[in-house]
C-alpha positions as semicolon CSV with decimal commas, in nm:
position;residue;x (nm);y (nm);z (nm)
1;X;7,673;6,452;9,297
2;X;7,731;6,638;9,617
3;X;7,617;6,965;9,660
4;X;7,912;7,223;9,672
5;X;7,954;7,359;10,041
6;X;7,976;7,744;10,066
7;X;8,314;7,841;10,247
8;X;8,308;7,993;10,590
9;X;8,455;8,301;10,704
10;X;8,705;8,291;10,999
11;X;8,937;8,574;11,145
12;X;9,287;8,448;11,362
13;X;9,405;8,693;11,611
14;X;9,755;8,752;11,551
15;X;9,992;9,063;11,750
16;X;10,012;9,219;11,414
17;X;9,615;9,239;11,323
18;X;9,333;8,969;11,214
19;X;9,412;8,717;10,951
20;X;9,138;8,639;10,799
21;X;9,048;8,278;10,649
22;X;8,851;8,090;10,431
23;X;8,781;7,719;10,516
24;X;8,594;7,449;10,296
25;X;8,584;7,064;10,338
26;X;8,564;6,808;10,636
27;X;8,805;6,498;10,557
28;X;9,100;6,427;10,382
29;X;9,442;6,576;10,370
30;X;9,509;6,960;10,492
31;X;9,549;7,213;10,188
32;X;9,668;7,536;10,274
33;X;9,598;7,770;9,922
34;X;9,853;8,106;9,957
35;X;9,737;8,386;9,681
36;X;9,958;8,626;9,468
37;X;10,050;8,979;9,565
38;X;9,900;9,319;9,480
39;X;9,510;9,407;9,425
40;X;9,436;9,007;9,522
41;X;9,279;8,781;9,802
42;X;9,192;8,421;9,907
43;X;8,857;8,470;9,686
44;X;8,961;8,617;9,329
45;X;9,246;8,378;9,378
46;X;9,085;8,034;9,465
47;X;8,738;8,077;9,470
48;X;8,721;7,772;9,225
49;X;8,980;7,553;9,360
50;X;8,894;7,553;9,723
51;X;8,529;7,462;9,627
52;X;8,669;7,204;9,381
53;X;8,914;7,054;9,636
54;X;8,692;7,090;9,903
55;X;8,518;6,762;9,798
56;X;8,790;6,550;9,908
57;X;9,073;6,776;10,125
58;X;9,029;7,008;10,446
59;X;9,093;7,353;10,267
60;X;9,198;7,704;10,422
61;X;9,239;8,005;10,181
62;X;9,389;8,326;10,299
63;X;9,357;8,668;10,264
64;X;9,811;8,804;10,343
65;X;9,829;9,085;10,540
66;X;9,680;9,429;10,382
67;X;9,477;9,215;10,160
68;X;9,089;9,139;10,169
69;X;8,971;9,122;10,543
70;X;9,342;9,087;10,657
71;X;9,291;9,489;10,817
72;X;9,457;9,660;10,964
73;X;9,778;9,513;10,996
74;X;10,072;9,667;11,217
75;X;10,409;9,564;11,099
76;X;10,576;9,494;10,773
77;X;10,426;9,182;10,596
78;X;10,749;9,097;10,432
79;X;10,896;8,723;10,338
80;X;11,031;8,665;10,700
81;X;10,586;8,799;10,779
82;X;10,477;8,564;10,554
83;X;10,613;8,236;10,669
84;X;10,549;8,333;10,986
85;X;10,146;8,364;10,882
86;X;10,165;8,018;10,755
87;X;10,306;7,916;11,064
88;X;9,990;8,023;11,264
89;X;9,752;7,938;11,019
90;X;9,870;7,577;11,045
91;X;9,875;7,574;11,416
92;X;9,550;7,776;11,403
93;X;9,402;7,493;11,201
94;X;9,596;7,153;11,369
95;X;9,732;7,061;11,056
96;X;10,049;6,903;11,173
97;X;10,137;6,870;10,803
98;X;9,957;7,015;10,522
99;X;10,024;7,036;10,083
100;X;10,114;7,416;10,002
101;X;9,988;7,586;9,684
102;X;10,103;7,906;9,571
103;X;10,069;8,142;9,345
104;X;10,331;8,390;9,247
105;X;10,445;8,589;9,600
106;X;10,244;8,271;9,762
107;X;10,484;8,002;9,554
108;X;10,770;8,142;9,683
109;X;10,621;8,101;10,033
110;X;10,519;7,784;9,984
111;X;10,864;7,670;9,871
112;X;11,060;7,836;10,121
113;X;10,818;7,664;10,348
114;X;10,937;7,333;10,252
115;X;11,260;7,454;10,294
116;X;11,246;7,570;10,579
117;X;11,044;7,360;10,747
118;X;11,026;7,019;10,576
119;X;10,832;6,831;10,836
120;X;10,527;7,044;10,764
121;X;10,532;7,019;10,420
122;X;10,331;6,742;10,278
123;X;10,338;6,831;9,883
124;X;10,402;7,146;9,688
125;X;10,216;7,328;9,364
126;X;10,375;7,635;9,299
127;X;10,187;7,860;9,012
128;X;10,414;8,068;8,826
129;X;10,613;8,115;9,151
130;X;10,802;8,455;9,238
131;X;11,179;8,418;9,427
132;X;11,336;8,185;9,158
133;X;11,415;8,473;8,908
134;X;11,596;8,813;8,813
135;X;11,529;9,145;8,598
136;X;11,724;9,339;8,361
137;X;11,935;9,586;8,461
138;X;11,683;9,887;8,442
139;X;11,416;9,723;8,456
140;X;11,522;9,578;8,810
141;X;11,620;9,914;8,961
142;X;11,299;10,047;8,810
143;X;11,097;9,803;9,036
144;X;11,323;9,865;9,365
145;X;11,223;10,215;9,320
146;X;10,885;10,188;9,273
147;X;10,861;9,959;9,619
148;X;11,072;10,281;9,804
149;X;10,856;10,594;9,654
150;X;10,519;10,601;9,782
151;X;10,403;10,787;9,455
152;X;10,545;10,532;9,236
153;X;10,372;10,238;9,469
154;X;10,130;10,387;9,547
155;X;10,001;10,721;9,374
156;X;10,079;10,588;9,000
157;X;9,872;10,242;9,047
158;X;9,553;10,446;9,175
159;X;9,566;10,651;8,864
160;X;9,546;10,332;8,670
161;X;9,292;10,123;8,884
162;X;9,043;10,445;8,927
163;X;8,775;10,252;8,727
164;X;8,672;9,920;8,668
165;X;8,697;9,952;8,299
166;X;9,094;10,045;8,404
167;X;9,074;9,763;8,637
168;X;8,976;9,520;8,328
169;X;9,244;9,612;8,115
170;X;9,489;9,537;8,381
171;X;9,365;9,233;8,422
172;X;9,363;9,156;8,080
173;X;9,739;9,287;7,947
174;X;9,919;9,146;8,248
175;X;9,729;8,851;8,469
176;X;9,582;8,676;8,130
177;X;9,677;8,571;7,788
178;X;9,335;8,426;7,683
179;X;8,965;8,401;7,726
180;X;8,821;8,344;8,084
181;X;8,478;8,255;8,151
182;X;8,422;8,415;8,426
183;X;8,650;8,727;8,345
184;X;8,352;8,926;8,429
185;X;8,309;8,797;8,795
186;X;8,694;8,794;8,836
187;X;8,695;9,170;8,737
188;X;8,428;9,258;8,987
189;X;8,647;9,093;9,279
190;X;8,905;9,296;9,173
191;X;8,747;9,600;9,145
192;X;8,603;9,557;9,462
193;X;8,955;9,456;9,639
194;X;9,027;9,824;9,508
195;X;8,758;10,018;9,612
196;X;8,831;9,851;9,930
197;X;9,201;9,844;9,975
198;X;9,397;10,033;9,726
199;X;9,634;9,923;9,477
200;X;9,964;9,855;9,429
201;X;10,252;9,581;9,524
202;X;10,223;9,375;9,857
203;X;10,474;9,476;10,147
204;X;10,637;9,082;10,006
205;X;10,687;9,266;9,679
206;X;10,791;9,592;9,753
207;X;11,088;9,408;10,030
208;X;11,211;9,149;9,794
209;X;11,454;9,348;9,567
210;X;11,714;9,578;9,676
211;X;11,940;9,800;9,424
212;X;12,130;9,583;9,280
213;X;12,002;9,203;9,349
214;X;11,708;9,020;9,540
215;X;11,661;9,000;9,875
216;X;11,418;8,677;9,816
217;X;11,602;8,429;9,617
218;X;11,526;8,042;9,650
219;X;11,737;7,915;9,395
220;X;12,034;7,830;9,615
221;X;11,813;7,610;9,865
222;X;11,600;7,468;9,604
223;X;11,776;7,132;9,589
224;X;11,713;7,102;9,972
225;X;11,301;7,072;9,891
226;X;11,222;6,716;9,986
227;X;10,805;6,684;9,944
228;X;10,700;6,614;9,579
229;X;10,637;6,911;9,424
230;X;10,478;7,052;9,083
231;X;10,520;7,326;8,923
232;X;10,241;7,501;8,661
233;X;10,302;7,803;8,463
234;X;10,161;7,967;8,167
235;X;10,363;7,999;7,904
236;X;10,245;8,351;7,813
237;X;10,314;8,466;8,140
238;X;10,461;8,820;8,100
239;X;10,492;8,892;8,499
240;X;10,681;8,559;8,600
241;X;10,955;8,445;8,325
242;X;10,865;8,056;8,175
243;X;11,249;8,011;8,183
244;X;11,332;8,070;8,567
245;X;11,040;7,806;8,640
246;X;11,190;7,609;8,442
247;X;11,500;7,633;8,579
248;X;11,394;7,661;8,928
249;X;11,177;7,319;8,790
250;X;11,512;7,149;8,724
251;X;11,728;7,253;9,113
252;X;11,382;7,056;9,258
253;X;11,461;6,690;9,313
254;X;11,195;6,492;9,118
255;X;11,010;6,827;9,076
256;X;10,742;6,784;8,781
257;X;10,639;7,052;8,565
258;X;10,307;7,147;8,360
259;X;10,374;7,451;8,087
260;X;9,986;7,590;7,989
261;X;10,008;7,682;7,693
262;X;9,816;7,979;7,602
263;X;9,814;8,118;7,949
264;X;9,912;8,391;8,128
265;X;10,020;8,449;8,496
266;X;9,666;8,388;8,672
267;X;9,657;8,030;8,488
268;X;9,430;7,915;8,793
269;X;9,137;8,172;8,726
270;X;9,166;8,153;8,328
271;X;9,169;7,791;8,318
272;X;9,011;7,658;8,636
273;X;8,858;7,314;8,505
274;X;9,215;7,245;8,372
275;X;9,449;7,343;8,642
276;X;9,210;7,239;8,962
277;X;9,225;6,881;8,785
278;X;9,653;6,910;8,757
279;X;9,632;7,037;9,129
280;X;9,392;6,751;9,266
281;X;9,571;6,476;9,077
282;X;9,913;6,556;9,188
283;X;9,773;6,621;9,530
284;X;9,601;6,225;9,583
285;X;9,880;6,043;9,468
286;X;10,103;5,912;9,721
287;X;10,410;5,792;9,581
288;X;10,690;5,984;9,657
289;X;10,789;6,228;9,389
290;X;10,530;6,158;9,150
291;X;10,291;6,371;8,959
292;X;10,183;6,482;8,604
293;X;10,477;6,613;8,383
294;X;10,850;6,461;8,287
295;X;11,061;6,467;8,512
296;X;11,383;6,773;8,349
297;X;11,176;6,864;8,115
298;X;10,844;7,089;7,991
299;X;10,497;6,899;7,967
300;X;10,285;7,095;7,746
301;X;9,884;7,098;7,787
């Protein structure tokens, strides 16, 4: 058995600030693994998938704008930002084509990037991804608030992230819905990302609602996503609904779906053995449109 490979640490040069990467693997396809929002980064997302695909794929993990190393950043790292990162992070790398995972704010990147740009779009995952649903009335304007006042944003999340006991709890009532192994280690990244960086929701997060709608919605162009693409979510996932993956599932043609059961929105981290084996199956097979799951329908694991 091959001895894992540590990643290595690169920083891109863009106008706006350094983008900062982690890389893992020398042969096979191009992965390109895009992280969540908020108190996050390339490493408390995917430490165990990029050293599990990195056996068989050329991976790159990395920190969004205002996250981990990705500092300072000048500009507004909104949707329009975003796809533009993964624009020079493939051209950074040479991947004329790569497969796209995402999680959360990174799902909805990663299928708007095979919307957008189908020709460098090899295969989707999207993890529990964000720009496929609504909120409540309330509840919606709530959020559009709290990404306009800076104490709401900004003020109100330190008060909750000022220890890493607070940090844990977090982590525990809204990213999980079960035991993780390494909950510890995963808490300490965290933690860390705070001390570092601050907390509270990503510049993607913040711009994607306005008063009375979403400013980020994929459900209209979903039907136009040609590569194969899977979907995973936990079914205890209280930040991104089951239902709109479902249905967001179901405008994908020959989109598969795996519901976790027992899992909450960071599936990835509290299951890593399960869902880096759904992610590197789907990823080596090669006929068109097919992967784990039934095809309108949930699969349960």
């Amino acid at each position: 058995m091959s001895t894992p490979v540590a990643p290595v640490r690169t920083t891109v040069e863009l106008p706006e600030g350094p983008l900062s990467l982690l890389s893992a693997g020398e042969r096979g396809s191009p992965v390109v693994l895009l992280g969540g929002g908020g108190v996050n980064n390339a490493l408390i997302s995917w430490g165990p998938l990029l050293e599990d695909l990195a056996a068989t794929h050329r991976v790159v993990a990395l920190d969004w704008p205002k996250q981990g190393r990705s500092r300072p950043w000048n500009g507004v790292a909104d949707h329009a930002g975003l796809m533009e990162v993964v624009d020079a992070v493939l051209d950074h790398c040479g991947f004329e084509r790569a497969h796209l995972v995402g999680l959360s704010q990174g799902g909805a990147v990663a299928l708007a990037q095979a919307i957008a740009r189908p020709g460098r779009v090899e295969r989707v995952v999207a993890l529990a991804p964000g720009g496929v649903g609504s909120y409540a009335p309330g509840l919606h304007q709530l959020l559009w608030l709290s990404g306009r006042s800076r104490l709401l944003h900004t003020r109100v999340p330190s008060l909750f992230t000022r220890r890493r006991s607070q940090v844990a709890a977090l982590a525990r009532r809204v990213l999980f819905a079960g035991p993780v192994a390494d909950f510890d280690e995963v808490v300490s990244l965290m933690w860390e990302e705070v001390r570092q960086n601050g907390a509270g929701p990503s510049d993607w997060q913040k711009a994607s609602l306005n008063p009375w709608g979403v400013n980020v919605d994929l459900r209209p162009h979903l039907g136009r996503v040609l590569a194969p693409t899977l979907f995973l979510q936990g079914d205890r996932d209280v930040v991104v609904s089951p239902r709109d993956t479902i249905a967001a599932m179901r405008r994908v043609p020959g989109a598969r779906l795996r519901m976790v059961r027992g899992h909450g929105h960071w599936l990835q981290r509290q299951s890593p053995g399960l869902v880096n084996a759904l992610v590197r199956d789907f990823l080596d097979q090669h006929s068109p449109g097919a992967g784990p799951g039934v095809r309108g329908c949930e699969s349960p694991v």
